[in-house]
N, C-alpha and C positions, 0 to 999 in steps of 0.2 A: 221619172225615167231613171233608169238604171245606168253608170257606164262603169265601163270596165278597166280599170289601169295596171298598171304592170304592176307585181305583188312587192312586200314589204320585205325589206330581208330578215330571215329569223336570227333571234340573238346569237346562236352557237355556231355560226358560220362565219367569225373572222378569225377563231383561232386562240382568242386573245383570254378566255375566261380558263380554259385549262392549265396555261402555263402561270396565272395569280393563285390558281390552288394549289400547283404543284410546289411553287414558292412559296405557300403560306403554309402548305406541311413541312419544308424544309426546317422552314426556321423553328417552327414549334417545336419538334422534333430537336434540332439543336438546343435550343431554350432548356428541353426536358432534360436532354443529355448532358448539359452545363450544370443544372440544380444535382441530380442523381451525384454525377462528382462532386459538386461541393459538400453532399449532405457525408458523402464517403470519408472524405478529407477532413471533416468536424469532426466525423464521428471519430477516428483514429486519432485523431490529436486530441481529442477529450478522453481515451484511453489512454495516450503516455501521459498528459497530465495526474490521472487517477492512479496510476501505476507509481510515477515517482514523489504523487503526495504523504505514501503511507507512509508512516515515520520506520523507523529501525524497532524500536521499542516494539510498538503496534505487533509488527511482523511476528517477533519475538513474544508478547500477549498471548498471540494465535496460536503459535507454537507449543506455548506450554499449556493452552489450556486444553491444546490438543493431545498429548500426549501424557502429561502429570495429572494422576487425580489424587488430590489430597483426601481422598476418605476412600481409596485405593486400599485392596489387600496386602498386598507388595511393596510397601515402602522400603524396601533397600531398594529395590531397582526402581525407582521412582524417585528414591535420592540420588542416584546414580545420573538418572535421564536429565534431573530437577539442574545438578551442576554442572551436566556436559551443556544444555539451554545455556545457563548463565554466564558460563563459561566462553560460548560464541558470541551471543552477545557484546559480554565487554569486546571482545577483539574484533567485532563488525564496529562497532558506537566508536568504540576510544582507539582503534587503532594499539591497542595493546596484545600480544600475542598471549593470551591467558592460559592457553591450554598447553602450552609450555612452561609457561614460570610457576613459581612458588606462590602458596597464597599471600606471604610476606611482599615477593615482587610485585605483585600485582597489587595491593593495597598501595603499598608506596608507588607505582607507579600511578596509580588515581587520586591519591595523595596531591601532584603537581599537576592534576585538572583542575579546572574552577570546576568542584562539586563542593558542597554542603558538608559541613563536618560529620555533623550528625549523620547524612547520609552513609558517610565513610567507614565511621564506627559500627554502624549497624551492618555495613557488608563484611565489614571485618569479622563482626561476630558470625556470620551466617558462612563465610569462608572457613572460619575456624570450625564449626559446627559440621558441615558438610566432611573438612580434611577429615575429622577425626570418627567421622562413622568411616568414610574410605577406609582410611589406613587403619584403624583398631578393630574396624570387623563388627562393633558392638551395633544392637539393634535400636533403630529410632523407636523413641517414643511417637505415639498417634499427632500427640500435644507439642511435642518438639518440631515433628513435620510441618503441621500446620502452621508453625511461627515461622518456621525457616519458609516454607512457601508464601505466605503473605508479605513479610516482608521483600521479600526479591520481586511480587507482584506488584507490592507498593510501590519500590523505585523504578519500575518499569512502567506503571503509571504517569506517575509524577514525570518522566522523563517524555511520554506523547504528549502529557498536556503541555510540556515547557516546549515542546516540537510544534503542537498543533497551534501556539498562542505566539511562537514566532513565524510561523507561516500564514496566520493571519493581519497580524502587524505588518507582515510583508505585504500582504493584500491591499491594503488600508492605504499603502504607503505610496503604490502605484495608481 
């Protein structure tokens, strides 16, 4: 025999299962809107890092290899570009106003850095070399360029790696 009773309630009729989804997109939703900002916020701050790791040196690298080409047709105006580069340099690095003094001032004035002797005499010579195609007019040698540009390559080298080996030591340190 069969009987009949009053029916069962079906599940979507207290109300109660829409407003756990509606809440459980919320927060997903938040959740996702929280990561997206953080990811934004790493990423900006791993570009000012990147930005103020490049040395001075580097910057100045870029520059000249951008602009000097030592097996260039034009080497007056290539020694011209070569000393105005070298020339900013010292006065971004050392605080020295280069492009205004003498090459005298400015040797003695790098002189009373802690720089390397040898490094010193060697700018000196490349100072002296540079002044006197300036002011005499006379034409560089192919052979003479390429020394004057290696060397200023050299200590502009030597100057990221002693950057790059104390921004790692900094690293190391923390």
């Amino acid at each position: 025999m069969v009987e009949v009773t009053e029916p069962l309630p079906e599940n979507g009729d207290n109300g109660f299962k829409p407003i756990v989804y509606i809440v459980l997109l919320v927060i997903f939703f938040g959740i996702m809107v929280y990561f997206i900002i953080a990811y934004f916020r790493k990423k900006k701050q791993n570009g000012q890092e990147e930005s103020t790791s490049i040395s001075i040196a580097e910057k100045f690298l870029q520059q000249l290899s951008q602009e000097v080409d030592p097996r260039g047709t034009n080497l007056d105006e290539m020694t011209i570009r070569l000393s105005r580069i070298f020339r900013e340099y010292i006065d971004q690095d050392f605080n020295i106003p280069a492009k205004e003094l003498s090459t005298n001032e400015v040797i003695s004035a790098l002189k009373q850095l802690e720089l390397d002797e040898k490094d010193i005499d060697k700018l000196a010579e490349v100072f002296q070399k540079l002044d006197e195609i300036k002011f005499t007019g006379k034409l560089i040698d192919p052979s003479e360029f390429t020394n004057v540009y290696g060397t200023i390559e050299d200590f502009l080298l030597r100057r990221k790696q002693q950057f790059d080996s104390s921004r790692y030591s900094a690293k190391e340190e923390k």
